[in-house]
gemmi code that builds the backbone of each chain (N, CA, C; Angstrom):
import gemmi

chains = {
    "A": [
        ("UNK", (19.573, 7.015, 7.360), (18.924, 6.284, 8.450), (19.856, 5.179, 8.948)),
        ("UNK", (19.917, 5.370, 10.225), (20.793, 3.951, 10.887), (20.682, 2.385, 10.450)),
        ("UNK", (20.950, 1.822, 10.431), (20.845, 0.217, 10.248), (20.997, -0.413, 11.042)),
        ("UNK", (19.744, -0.032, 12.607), (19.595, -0.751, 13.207), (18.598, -1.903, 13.095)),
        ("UNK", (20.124, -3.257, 13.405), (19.139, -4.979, 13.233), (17.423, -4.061, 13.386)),
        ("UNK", (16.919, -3.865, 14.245), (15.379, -3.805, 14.809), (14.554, -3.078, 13.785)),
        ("UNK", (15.474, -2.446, 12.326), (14.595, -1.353, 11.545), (14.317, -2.237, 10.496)),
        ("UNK", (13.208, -1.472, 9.683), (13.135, -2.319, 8.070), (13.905, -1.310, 7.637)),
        ("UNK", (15.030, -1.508, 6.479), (15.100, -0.265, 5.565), (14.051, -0.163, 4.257)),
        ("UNK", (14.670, 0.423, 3.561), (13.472, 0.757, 2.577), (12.772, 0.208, 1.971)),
        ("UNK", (11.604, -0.539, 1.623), (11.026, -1.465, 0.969), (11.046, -1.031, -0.222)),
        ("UNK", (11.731, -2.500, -1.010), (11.959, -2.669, -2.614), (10.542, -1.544, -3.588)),
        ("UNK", (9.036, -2.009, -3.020), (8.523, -1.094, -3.832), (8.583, 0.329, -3.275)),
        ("UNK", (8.677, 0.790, -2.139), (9.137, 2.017, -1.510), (9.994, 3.309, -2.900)),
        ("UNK", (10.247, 3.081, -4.007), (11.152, 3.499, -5.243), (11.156, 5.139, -5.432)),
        ("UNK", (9.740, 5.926, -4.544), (10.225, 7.493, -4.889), (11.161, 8.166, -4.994)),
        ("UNK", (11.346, 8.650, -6.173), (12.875, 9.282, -5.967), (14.402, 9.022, -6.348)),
        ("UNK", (13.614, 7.182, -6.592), (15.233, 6.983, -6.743), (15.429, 6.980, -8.296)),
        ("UNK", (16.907, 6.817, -9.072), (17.051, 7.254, -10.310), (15.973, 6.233, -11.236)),
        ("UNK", (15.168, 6.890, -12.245), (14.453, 5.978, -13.100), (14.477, 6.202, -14.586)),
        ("UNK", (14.171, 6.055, -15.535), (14.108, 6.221, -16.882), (12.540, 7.078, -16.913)),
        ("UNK", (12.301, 7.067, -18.347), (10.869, 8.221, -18.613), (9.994, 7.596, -18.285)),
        ("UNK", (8.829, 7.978, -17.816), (7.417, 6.747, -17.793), (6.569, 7.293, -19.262)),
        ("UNK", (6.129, 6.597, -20.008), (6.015, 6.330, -21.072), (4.728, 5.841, -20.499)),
        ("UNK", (3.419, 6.392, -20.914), (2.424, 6.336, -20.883), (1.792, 5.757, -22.465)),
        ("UNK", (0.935, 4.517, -21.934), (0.399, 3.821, -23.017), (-0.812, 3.101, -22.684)),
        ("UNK", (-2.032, 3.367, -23.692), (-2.858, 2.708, -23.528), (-3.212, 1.347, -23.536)),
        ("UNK", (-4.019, 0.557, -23.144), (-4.009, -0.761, -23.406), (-5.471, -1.680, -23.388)),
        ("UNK", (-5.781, -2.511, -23.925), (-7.110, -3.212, -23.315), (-6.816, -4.547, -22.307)),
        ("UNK", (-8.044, -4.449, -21.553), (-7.413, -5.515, -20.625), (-8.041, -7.228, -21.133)),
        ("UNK", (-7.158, -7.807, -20.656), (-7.360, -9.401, -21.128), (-8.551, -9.904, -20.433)),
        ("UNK", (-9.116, -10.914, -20.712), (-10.308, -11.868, -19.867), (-10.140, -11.935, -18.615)),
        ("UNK", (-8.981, -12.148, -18.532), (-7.745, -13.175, -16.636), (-8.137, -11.718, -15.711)),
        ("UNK", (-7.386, -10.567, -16.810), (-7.493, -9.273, -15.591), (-8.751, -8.958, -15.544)),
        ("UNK", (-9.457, -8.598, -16.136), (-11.179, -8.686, -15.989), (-11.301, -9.420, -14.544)),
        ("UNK", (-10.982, -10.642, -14.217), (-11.245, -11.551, -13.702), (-10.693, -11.535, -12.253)),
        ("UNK", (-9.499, -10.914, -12.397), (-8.910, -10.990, -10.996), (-9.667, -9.401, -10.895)),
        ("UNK", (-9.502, -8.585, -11.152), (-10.551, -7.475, -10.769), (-11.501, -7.285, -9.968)),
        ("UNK", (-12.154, -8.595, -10.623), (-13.626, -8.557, -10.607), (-13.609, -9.451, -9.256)),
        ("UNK", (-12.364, -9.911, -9.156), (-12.358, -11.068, -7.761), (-11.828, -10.416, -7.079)),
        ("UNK", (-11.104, -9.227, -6.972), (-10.258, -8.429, -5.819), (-12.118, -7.656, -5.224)),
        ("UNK", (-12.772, -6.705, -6.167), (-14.066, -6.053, -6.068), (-15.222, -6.863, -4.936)),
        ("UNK", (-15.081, -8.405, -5.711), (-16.275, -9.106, -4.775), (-15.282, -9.478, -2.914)),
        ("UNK", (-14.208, -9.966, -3.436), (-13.385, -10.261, -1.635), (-13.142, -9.005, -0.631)),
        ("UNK", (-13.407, -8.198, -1.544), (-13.434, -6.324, -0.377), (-14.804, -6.192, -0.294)),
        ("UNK", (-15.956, -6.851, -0.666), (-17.473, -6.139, -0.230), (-17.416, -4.893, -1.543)),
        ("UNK", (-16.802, -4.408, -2.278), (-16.661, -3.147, -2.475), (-18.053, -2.950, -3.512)),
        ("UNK", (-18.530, -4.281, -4.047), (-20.161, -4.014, -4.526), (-21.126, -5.189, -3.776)),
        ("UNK", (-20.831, -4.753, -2.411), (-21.747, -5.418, -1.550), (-21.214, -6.868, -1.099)),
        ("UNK", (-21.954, -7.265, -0.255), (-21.330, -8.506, 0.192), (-20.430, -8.889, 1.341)),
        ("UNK", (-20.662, -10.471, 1.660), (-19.240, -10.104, 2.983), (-17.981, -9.887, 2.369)),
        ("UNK", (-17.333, -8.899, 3.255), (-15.981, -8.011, 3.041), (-15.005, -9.338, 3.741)),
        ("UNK", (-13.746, -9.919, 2.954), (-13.306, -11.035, 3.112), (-11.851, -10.814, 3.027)),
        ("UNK", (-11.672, -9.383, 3.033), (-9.929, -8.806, 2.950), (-9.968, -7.297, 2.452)),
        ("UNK", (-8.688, -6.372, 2.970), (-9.072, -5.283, 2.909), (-7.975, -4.569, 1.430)),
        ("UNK", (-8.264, -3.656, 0.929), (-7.299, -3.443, 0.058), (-5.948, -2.641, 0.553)),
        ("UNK", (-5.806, -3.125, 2.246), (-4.591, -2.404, 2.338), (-3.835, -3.815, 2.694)),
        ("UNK", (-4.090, -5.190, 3.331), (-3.674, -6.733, 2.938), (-3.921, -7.085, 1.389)),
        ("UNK", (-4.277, -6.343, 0.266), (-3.808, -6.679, -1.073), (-2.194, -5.195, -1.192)),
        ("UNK", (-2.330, -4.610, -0.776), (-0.810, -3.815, -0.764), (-0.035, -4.380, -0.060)),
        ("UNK", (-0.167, -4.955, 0.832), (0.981, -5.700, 1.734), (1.174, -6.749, 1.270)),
        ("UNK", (0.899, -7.137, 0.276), (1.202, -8.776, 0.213), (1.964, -8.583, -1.248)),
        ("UNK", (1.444, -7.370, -1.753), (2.303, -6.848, -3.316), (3.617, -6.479, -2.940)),
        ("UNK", (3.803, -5.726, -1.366), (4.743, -5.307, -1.399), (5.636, -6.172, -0.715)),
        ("UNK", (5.446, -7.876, -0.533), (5.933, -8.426, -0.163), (6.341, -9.728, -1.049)),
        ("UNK", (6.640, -9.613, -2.055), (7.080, -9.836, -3.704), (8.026, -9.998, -3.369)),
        ("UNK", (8.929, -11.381, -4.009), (10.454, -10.755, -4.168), (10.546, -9.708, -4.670)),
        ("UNK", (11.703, -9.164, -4.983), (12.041, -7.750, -5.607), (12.013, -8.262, -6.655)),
        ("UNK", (13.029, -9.636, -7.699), (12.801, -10.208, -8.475), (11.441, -10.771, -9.518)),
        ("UNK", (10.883, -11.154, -8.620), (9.368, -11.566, -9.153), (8.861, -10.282, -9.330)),
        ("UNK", (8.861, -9.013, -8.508), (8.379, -7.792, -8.690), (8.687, -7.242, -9.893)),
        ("UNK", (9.401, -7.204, -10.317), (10.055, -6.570, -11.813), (9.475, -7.415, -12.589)),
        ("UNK", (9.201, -8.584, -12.784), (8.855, -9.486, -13.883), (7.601, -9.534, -14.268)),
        ("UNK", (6.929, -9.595, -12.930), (5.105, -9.693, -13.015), (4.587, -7.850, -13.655)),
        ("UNK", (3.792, -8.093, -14.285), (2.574, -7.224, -14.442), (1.491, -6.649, -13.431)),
        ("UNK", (1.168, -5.647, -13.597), (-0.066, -5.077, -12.547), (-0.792, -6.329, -11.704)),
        ("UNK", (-1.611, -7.233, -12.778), (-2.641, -8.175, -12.230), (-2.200, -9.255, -12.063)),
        ("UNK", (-0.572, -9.646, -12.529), (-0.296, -11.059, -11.824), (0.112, -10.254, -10.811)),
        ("UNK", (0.933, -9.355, -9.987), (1.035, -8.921, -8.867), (-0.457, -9.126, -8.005)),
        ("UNK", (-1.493, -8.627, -8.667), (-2.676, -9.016, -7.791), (-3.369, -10.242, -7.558)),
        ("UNK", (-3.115, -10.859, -8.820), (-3.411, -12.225, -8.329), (-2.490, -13.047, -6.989)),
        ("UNK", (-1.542, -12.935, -7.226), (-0.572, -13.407, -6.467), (-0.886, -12.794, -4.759)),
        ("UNK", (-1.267, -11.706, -4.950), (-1.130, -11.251, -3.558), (-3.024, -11.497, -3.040)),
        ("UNK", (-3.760, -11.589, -4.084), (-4.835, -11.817, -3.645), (-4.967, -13.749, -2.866)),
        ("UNK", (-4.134, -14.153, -3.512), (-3.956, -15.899, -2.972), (-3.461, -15.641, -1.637)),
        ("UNK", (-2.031, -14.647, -2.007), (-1.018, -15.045, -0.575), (-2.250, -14.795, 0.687)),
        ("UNK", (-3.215, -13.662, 0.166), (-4.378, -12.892, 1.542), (-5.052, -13.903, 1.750)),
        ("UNK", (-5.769, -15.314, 0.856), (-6.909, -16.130, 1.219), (-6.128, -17.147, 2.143)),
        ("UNK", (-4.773, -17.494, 1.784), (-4.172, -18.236, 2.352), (-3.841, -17.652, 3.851)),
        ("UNK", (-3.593, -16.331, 4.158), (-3.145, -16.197, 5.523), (-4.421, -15.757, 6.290)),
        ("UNK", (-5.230, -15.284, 5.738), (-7.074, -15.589, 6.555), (-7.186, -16.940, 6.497)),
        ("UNK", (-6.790, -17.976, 5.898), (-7.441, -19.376, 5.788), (-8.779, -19.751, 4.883)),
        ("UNK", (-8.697, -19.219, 4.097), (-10.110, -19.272, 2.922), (-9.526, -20.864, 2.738)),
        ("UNK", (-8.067, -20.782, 2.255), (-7.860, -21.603, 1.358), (-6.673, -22.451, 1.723)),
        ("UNK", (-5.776, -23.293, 1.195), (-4.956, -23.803, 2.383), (-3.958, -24.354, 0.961)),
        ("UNK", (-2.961, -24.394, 1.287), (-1.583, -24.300, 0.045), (-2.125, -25.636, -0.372)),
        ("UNK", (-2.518, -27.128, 0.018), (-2.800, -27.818, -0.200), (-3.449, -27.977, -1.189)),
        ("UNK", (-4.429, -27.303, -1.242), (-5.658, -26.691, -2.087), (-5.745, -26.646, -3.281)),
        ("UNK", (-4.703, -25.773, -3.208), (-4.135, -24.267, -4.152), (-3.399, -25.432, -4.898)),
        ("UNK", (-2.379, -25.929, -4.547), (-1.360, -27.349, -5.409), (-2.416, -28.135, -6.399)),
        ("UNK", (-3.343, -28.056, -5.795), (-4.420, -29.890, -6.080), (-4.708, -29.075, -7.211)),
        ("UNK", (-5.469, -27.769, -6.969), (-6.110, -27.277, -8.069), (-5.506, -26.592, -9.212)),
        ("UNK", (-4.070, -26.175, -9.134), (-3.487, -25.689, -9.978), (-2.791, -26.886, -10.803)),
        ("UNK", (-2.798, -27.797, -10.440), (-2.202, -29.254, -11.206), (-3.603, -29.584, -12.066)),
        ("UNK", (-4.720, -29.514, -11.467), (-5.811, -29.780, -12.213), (-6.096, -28.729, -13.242)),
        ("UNK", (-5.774, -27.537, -13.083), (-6.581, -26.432, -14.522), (-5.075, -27.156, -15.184)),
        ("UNK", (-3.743, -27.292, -14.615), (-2.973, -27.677, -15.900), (-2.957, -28.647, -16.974)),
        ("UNK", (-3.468, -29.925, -15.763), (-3.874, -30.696, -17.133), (-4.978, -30.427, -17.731)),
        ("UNK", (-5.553, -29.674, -17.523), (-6.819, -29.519, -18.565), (-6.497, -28.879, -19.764)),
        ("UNK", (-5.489, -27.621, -19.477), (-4.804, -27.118, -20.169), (-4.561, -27.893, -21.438)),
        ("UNK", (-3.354, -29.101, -20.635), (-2.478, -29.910, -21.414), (-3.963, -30.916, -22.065)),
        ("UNK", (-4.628, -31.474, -21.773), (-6.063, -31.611, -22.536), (-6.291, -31.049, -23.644)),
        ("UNK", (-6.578, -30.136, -23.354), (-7.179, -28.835, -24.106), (-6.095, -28.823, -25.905)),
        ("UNK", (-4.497, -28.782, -25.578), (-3.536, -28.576, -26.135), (-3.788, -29.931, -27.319)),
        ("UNK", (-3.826, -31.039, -26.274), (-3.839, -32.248, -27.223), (-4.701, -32.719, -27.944)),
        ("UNK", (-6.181, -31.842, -27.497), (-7.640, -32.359, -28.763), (-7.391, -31.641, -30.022)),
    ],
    "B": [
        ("UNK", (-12.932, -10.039, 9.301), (-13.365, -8.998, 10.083), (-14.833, -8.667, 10.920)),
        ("UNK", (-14.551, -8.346, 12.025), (-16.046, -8.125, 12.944), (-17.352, -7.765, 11.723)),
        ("UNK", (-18.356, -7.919, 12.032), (-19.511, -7.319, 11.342), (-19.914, -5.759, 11.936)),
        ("UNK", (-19.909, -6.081, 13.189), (-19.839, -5.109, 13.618), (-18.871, -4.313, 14.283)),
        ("UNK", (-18.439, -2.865, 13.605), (-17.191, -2.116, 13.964), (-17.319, -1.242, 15.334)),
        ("UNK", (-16.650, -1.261, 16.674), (-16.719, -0.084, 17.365), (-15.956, 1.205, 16.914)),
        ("UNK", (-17.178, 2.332, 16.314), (-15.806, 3.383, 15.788), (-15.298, 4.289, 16.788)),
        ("UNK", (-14.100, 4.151, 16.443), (-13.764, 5.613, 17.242), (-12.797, 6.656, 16.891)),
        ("UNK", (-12.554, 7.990, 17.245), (-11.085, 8.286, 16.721), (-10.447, 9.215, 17.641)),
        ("UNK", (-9.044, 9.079, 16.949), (-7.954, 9.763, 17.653), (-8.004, 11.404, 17.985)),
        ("UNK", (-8.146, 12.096, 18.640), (-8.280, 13.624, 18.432), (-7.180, 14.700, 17.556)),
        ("UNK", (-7.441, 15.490, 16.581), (-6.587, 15.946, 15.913), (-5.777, 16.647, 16.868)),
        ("UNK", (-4.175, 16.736, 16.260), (-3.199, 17.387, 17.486), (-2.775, 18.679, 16.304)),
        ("UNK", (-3.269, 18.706, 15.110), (-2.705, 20.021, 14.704), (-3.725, 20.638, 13.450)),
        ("UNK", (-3.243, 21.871, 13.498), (-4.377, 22.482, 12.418), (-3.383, 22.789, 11.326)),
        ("UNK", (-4.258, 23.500, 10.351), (-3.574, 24.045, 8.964), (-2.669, 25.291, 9.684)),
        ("UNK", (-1.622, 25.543, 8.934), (-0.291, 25.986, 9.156), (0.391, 25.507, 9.888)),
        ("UNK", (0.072, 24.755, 11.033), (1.374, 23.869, 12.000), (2.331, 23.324, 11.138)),
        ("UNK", (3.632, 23.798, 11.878), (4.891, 23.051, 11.193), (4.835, 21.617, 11.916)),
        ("UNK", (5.154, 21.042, 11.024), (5.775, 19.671, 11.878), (6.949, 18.827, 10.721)),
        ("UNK", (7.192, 17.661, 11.606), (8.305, 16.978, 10.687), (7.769, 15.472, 10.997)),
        ("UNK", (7.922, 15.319, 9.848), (7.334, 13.493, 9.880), (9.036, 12.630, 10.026)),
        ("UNK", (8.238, 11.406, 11.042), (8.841, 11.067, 11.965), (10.423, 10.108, 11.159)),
        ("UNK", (11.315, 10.177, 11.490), (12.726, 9.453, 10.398), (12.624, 8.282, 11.222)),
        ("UNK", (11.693, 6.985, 11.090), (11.800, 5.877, 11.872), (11.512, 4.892, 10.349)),
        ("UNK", (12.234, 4.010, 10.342), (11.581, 2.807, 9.745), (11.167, 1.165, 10.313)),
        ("UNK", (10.165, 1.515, 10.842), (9.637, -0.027, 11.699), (9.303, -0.993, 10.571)),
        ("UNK", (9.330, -2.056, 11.464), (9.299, -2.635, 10.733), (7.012, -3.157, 10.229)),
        ("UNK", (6.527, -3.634, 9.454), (4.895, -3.737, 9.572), (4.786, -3.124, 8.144)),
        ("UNK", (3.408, -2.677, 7.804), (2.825, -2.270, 6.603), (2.660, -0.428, 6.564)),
        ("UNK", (3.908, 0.480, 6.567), (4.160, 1.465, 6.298), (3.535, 2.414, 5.238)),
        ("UNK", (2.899, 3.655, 5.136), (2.571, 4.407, 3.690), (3.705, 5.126, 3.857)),
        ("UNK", (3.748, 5.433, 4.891), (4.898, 7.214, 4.555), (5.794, 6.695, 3.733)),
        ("UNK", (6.016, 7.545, 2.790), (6.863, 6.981, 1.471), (8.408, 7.670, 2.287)),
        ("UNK", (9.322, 6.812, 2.045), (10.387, 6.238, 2.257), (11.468, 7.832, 1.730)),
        ("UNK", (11.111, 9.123, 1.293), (12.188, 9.938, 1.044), (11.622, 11.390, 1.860)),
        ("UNK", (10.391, 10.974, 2.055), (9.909, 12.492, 3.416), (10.132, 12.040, 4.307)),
        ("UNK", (10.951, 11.296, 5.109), (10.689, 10.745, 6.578), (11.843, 11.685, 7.066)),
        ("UNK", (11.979, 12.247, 7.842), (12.709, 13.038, 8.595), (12.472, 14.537, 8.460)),
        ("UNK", (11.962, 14.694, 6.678), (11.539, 15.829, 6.596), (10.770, 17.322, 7.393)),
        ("UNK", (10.717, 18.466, 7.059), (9.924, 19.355, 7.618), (9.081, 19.956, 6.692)),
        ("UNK", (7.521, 20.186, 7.432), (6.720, 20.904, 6.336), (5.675, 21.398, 6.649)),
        ("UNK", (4.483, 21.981, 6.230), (3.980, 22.767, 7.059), (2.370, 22.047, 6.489)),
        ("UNK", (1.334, 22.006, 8.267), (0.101, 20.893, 7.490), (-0.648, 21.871, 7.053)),
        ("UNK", (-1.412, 21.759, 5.286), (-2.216, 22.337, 4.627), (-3.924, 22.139, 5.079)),
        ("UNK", (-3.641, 20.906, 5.227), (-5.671, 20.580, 5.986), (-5.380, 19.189, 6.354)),
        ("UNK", (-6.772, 19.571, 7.032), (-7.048, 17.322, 7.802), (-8.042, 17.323, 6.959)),
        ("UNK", (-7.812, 15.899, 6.994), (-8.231, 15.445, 5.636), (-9.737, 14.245, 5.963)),
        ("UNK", (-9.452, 14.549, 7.651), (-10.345, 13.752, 8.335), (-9.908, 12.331, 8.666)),
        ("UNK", (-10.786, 11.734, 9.460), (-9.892, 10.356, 10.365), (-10.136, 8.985, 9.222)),
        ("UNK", (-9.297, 8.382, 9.498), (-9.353, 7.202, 8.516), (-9.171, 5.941, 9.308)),
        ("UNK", (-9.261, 4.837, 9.133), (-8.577, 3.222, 9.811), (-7.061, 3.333, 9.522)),
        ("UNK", (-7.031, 3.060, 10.509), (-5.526, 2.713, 10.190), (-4.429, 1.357, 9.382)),
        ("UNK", (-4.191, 1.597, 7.959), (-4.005, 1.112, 7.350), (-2.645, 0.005, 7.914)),
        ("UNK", (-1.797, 0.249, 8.447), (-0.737, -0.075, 9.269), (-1.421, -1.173, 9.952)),
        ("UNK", (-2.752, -1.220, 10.578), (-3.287, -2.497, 11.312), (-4.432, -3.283, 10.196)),
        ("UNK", (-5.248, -2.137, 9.592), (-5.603, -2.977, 8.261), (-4.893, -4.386, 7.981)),
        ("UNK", (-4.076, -3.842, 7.074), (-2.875, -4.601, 6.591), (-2.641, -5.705, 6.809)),
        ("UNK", (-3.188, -6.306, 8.600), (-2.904, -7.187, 9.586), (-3.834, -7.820, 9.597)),
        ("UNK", (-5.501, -7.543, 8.591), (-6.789, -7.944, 9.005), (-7.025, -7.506, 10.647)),
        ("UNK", (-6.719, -6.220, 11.243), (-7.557, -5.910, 12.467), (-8.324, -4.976, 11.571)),
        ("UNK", (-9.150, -3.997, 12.568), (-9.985, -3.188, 12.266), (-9.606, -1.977, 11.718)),
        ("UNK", (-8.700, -1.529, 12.241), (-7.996, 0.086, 12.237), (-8.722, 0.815, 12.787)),
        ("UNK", (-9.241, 0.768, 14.086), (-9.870, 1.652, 15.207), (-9.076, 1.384, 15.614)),
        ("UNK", (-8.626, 2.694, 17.073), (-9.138, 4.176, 16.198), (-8.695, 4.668, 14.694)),
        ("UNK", (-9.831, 5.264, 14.358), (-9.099, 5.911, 13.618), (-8.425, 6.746, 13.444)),
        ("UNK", (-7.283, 7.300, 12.786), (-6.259, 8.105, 13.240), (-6.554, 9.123, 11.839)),
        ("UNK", (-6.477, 10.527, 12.853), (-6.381, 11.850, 11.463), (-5.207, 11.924, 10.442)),
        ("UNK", (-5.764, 11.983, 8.960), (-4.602, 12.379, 8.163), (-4.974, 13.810, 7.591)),
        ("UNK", (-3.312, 14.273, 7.630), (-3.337, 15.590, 6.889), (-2.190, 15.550, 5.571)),
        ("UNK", (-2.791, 16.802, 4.976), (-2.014, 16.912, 3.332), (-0.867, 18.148, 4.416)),
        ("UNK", (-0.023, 17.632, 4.259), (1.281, 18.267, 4.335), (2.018, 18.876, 3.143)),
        ("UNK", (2.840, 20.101, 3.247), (3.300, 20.911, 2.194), (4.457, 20.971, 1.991)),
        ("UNK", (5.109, 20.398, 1.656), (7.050, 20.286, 1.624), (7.535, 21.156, 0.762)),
        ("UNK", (8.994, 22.338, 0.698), (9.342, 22.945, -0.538), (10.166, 21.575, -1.196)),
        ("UNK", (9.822, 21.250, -2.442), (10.553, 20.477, -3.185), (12.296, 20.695, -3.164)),
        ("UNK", (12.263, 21.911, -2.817), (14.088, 21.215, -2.750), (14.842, 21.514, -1.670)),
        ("UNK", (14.076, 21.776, -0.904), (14.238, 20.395, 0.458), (14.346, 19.169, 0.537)),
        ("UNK", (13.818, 18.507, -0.200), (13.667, 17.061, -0.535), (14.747, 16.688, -1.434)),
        ("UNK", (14.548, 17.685, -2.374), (15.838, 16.737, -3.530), (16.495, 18.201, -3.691)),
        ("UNK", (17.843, 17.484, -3.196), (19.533, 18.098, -3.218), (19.600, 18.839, -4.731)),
        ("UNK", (19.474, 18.249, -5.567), (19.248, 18.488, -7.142), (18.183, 19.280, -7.543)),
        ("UNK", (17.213, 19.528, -6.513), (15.809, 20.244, -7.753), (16.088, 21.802, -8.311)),
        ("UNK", (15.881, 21.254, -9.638), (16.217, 22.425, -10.287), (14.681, 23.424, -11.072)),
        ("UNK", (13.931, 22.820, -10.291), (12.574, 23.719, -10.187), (12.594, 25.088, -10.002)),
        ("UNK", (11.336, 25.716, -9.890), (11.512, 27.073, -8.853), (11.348, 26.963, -7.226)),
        ("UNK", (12.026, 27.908, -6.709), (12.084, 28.223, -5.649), (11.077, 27.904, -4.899)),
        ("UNK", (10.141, 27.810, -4.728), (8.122, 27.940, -4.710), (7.795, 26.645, -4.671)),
        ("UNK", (8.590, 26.124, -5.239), (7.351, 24.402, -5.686), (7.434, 23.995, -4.742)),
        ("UNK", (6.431, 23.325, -4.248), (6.157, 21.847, -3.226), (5.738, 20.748, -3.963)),
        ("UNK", (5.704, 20.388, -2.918), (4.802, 18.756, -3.132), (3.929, 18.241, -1.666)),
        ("UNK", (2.971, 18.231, -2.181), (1.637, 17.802, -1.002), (1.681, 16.397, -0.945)),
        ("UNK", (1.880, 15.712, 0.787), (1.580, 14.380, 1.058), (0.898, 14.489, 2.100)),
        ("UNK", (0.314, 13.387, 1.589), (-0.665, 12.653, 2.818), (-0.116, 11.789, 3.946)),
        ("UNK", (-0.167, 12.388, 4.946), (0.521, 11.697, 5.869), (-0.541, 11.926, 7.390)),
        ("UNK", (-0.292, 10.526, 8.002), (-1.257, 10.001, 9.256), (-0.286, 10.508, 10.509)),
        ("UNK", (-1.129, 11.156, 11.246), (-1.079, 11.781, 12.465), (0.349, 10.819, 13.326)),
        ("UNK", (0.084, 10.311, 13.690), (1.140, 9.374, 14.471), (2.722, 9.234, 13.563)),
        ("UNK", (2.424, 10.054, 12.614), (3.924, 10.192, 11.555), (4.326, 11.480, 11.887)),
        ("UNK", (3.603, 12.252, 12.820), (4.024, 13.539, 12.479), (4.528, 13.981, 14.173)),
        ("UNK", (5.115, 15.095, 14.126), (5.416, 15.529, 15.033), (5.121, 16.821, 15.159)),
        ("UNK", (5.543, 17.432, 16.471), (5.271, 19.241, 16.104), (6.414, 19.761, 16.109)),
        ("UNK", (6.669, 21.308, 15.723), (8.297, 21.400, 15.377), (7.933, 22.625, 16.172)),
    ],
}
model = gemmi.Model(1)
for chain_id, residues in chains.items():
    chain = gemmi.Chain(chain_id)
    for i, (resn, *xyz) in enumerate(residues, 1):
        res = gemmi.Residue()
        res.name, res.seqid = resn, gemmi.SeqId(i, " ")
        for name, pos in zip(("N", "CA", "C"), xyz):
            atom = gemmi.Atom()
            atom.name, atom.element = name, gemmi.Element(name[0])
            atom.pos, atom.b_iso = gemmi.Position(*pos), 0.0
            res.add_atom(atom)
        chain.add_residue(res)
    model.add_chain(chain)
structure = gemmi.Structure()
structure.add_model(model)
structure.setup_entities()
């Protein structure tokens, strides 16, 4: 394919085909967190009723808009968490502001939590 | 998104056995056609019926119209230079009307 400026070339998760190692299939149980973002991707699509607040093809676009870096590193459900924020933030649910205030706050609670 | 959707859809432009070749463009937006059939040729197996269009999804619009997808039939080594399969094998994709062409 040409490399014309005006094209995308292949997107990083785009990967069919290209050389890979075995996939190694393994079972697993899921943690509390993924439960959780699940269960929060399920209620923001309507998908068990409710207002529908993002679609699950803006949770693929926002996965596939990962660094490539961060992509390799994250797991299934931090990929979804991550892309479920980047979606509230570009509808406007939520506003980076927000997101800062409150993620400084579960940390110190954290760091709370650590020191009782 | 609206509460309320106007539906509508695109009219199918091909039936089962039409050859066609999905389209070798990479725009730029929220793409499915996976990135190693694009230029390809293959022949459509069934419609699979009209869907939203995920490409405007993607964008928070509606995806009206909706646009027909069909399961397309590729010989696998057509695709890969290397397949050391049999002669026979394919591989079935799903691919949206506006990817396809007629051959």
């Amino acid at each position: 394919m040409d490399n014309d400026s005006t094209e995308a070339g292949r997107s990083y998760h785009d990967m069919g085909g290209l050389p890979a190692g075995r996939v190694v299939p393994e079972e697993h149980d899921y943690a509390a967190w993924e439960r959780r973002v699940d269960a929060m991707m399920m209620l923001l699509t309507g998908t068990s009723g409710g207002k529908r607040r993002m679609s699950v093809d803006e949770l693929r676009k926002n996965i596939e808009s990962i660094a490539p870096e961060t992509y390799d590193r994250m797991d299934y459900y931090e990929r979804w968490v991550t892309s479920l924020t980047q979606t509230m933030l570009q509808r406007g649910h939520i506003t980076t502001d927000e997101l800062t205030r409150k993620m400084a706050e579960v940390a110190s609670r954290k760091q709370d939590a650590g020191n009782a | 998104m609206p509460e309320t959707l106007e539906r509508s859809e695109v009219a199918a432009r091909f039936a089962p056995g039409d050859r066609v070749r999905v389209l070798k463009a990479a725009p730029l937006g929220h793409v499915r056609t996976p990135w190693y059939i694009r230029g390809h040729e293959g022949v459509v197996e069934r419609l699979c019926g009209a869907f939203p269009n995920p490409e405007e999804l993607a964008y928070a619009r509606t995806g009206e119209p909706r646009q027909p997808l069909y399961r397309v039939r590729f010989l696998q080594n057509q695709i890969w230079p290397e397949y050391a399969g049999r002669e026979d094998d394919v591989i079935e994709i799903e691919i949206f009307q506006h990817w396809l062409e007629p051959l």
